[in-house]
N, C-alpha and C positions, 0 to 999 in steps of 0.2 A: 309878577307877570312874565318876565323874561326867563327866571329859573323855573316854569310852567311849561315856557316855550320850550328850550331847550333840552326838557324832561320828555314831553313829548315828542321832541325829535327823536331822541336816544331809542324812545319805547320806537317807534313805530317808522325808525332810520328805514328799512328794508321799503317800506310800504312809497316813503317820500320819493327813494332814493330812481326806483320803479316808477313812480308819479312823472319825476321832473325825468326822466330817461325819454319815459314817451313823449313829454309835453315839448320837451328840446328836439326831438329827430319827425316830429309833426310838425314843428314849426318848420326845420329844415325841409323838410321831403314838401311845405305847401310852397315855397319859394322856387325849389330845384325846378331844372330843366328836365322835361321827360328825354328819355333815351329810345331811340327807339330801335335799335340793335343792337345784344350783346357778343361782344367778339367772343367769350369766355368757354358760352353756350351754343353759338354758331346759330341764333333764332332771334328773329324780331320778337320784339317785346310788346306786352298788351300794353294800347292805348288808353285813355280813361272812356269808360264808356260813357254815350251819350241815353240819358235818364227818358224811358217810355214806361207810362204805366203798364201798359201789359207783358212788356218784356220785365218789370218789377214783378209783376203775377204769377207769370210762369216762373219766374225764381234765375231769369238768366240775364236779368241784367245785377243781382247779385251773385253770382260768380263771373261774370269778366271782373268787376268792378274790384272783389277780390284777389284775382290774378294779379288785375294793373295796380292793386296795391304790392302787392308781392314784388312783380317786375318789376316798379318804379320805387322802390325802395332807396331809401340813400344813401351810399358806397356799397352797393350791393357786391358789385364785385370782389370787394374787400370783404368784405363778411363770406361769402364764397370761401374765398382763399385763408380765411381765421377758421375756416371752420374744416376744411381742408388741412390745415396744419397742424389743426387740433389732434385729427385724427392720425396722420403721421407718427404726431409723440405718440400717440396712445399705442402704436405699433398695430395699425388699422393697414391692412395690403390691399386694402378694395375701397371705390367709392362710388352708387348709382351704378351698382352691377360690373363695373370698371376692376379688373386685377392690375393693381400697381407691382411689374415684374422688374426683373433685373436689367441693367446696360441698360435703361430708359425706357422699356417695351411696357406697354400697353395691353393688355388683353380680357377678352370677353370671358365672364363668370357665366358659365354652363354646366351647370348641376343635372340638370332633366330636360325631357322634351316630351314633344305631345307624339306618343308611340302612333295613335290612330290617324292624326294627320298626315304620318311619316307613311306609312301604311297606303292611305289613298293616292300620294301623292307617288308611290312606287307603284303603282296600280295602274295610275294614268297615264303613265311611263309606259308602261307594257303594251295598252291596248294602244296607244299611239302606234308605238314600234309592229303589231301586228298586222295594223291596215297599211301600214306604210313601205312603198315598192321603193323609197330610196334606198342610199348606204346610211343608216343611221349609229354615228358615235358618239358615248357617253362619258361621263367624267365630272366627278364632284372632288371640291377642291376645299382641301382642310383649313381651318381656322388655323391661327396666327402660333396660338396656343398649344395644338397639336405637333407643331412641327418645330417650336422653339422650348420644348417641356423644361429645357437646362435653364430658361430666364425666367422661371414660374416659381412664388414662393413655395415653400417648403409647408406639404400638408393638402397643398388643395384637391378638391373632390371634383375634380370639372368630368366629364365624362372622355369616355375615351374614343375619340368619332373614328379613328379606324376602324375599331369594330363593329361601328354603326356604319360606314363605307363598304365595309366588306357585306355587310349582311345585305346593303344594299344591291350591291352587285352578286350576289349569290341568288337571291330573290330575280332579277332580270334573266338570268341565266337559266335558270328552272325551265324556261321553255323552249330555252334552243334556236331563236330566232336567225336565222340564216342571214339576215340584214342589219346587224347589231355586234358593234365590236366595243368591248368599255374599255378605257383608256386610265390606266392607275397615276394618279398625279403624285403619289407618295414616290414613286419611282425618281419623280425629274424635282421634286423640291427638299428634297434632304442634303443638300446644298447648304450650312450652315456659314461659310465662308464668304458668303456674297448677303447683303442684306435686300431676303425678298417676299419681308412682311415689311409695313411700315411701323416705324413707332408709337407714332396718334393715331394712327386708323384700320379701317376693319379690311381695307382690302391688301391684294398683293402688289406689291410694287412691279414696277416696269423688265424689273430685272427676274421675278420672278414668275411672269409672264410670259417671258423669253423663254426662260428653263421650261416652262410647258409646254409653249411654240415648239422651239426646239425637238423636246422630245415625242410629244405628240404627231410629229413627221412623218414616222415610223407605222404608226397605225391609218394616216390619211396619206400616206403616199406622196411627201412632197420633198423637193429639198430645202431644206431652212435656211433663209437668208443668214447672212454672218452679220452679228451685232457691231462689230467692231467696221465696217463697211460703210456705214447707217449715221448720218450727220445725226447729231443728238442736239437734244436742248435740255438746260436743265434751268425749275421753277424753283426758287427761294419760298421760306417761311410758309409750310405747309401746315397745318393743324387740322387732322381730320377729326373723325367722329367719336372715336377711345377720348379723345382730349376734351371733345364738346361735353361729351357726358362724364367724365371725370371731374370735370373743369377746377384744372390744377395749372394755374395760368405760368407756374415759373418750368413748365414743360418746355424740353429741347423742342423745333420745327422738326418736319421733315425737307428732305428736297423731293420734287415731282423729275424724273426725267423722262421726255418724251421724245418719240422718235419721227425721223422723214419718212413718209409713207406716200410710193407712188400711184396717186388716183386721179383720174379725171372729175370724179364728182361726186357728193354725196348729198341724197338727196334724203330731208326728211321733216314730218310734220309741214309738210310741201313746201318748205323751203329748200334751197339749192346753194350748196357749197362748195367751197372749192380745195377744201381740207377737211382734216380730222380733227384738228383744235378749234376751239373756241377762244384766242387771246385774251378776251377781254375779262375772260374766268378767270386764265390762271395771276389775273393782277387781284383778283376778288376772296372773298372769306373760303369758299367753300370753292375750292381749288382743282379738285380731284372732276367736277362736272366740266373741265374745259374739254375731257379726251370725249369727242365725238359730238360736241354741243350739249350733254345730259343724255337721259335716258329716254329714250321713245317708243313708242309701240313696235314700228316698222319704220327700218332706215335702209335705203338701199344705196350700195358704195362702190360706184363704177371706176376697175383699176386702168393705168394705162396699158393695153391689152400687150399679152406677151405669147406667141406659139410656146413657150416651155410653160403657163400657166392652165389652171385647170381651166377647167368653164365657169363653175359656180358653187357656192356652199351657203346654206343657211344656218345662223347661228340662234340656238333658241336657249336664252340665256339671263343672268342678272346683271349686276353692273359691277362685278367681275372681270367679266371681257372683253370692258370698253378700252382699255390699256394692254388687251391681247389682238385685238382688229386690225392695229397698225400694223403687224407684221404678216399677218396673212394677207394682208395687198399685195405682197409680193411674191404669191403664190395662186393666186386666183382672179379671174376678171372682173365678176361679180361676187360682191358678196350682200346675203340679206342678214338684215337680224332684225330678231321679234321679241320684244319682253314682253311677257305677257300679264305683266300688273299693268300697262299702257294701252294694248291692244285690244279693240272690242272682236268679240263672237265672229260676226259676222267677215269683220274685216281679215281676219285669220283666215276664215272661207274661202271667201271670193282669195285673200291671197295663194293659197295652192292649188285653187281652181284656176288660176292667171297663169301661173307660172309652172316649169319643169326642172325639179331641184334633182340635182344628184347628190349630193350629199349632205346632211343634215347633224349638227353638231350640239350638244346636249350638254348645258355645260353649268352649271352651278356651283355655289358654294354651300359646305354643309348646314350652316344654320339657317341661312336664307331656303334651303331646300326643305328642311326640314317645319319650315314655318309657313311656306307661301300658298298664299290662298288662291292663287289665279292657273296654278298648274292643272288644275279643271277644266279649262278651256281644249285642253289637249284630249280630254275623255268627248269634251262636245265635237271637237275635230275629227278624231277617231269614226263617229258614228257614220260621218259626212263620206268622210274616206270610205268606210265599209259598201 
């Protein structure tokens, strides 16, 4: 009996070994404590779902229940990170779309893009600009990857967004718009000396923000505060969103540094500030929403007024240039800004039917431009205008 057993072990080792794998990490994962944030991921975690037959019918209470098997797994984060490290030896440069580059950088794998989206969204662009009696300036601001090509492995195919910039601005140009000056940000970020991508994340650091402030002066007419004037702060252990979707937990932080910015008030999603941080973010995971409270439709940011300041500028933009705002307070009295994933139709209306902008600022980054479904609002805007 016992040289039966053990003969049978031998034959069908794989099959046991498998058997008791699952039967030991089911017992574990039925004892564990759920999680319900992972830091790794930067995302709450699906809870177990609670069991209705119709929600069984339609088949959606089998996939939460699947998820929250996935999410509540046990040392998920470790398995993560085994599997992560696997791919290291294997001399893997990429994880979840994530280019693992040189000096600890981070960057977005961009092979293609949707040409016809790119197309409407340059469209929208125009006819905005054509019903429009303000100064309208534009400017789309390269990925991390474009302008750090020397920390990028050896080989990659990512495309080459200057020359998707250039066509861009060649294309607005075509019509000659007498209201319309573009603004080349490749000029003021080829600055390699100063770090002004961040490591983990998709956007431009504070510093490189500046470099755009700064030189973007020159086409809005301002003088640029001096950085080094400007009480700073700076936020520890930053992990933005390259790290979330990499999630390669033994990644350097970043720092956040943010600056003094003088305003009376900013006001938004009807509430009333009295600054441009949100403190309580930057003690939080996702660090990077403390500049301006997050992202809102329409936020309007009253400075402490100056006779050498403009009057006003509207910013129509992504969340980009929520770490560029701080320094045009010290340039202008009012400033608006409209994201327009946030803003509904209407409220866009009635806002430049309220109000009298002089100047209007157009300001994205290339893949978010190149992707965003809400720049349609500005063709329904257009029509209003006409």
């Amino acid at each position: 009996m016992q040289v039966k057993f053990f003969y049978y072990l031998k034959k069908y080792l794989l099959l046991v070994s498998f058997s008791f794998f699952i039967l030991i990490f089911s017992f574990i994962n039925f004892f564990s404590k759920n999680k319900t944030f992972s830091e790794i991921e930067n995302r709450y975690l699906q809870q177990k779902p609670s069991f209705r037959l119709n929600k069984f019918i339609n088949n959606n209470f089998s996939e939460k229940y699947e998820k929250y098997i996935n999410d509540q797994f046990v040392f998920r984060d470790s398995w993560i990170n085994i599997k992560m490290l696997t791919e290291m030896l294997l001399l893997k440069s990429e994880n979840n779309n994530i280019i693992i580059g040189k000096n600890n950088y981070l960057f977005d794998k961009l092979i293609s893009i949707d040409q016809d989206k790119l197309n409407k969204n340059t469209d929208n662009i125009k006819k905005f600009i054509k019903n429009n009696k303000s100064k309208i300036y534009f400017s789309i601001i390269p990925s991390s990857y474009e302008i750090l090509k020397d920390k990028l492995p050896l080989g990659l195919k990512n495309i080459d967004q200057k020359i998707y910039i250039n066509k861009i601005y060649k294309n607005l140009l075509s019509k000659k718009f007498d209201n319309l000056k573009l603004i080349d940000s490749f000029e003021f970020l080829n600055n390699k000396n100063n770090k002004i991508y961040y490591f983990t994340d998709h956007h431009w650091t504070t510093t490189g923000a500046y470099y755009f402030y700064s030189g973007a002066s020159k086409y809005l007419d301002y003088d640029p505060v001096d950085i080094n004037l400007i009480k700073k702060y700076k936020i520890k252990n930053f992990y933005g969103t390259y790290y979330s979707r990499a999630k390669i937990s033994w990644k350097k932080p970043d720092d956040i540094i943010c600056y003094e910015a003088p305003i009376k008030s900013m006001v938004a999603d009807n509430k009333i500030y009295n600054n441009l941080y949100n403190i309580k973010k930057f003690k939080e995971r996702d660090k990077y929403s403390g500049f301006l409270y997050g992202n809102h439709g329409l936020c309007i940011i009253t400075s402490q007024e100056s006779k050498n300041k403009k009057d006003n500028i509207c910013i129509i933009k992504d969340s980009y240039s929520n770490s560029l705002v701080p320094f045009l307070t010290y340039n202008y009295n009012k400033i608006y800004i409209i994201d327009l994933r946030y803003i509904k139709q209407d409220d866009l209306k009635n806002f430049f039917n309220k109000n009298n902008i002089n100047n209007i600022l157009i300001i994205y980054n290339f893949i978010n431009f190149v992707s965003d479904n809400h720049i349609d609002k500005l063709e329904y805007l257009s029509k209003y205008l006409s």
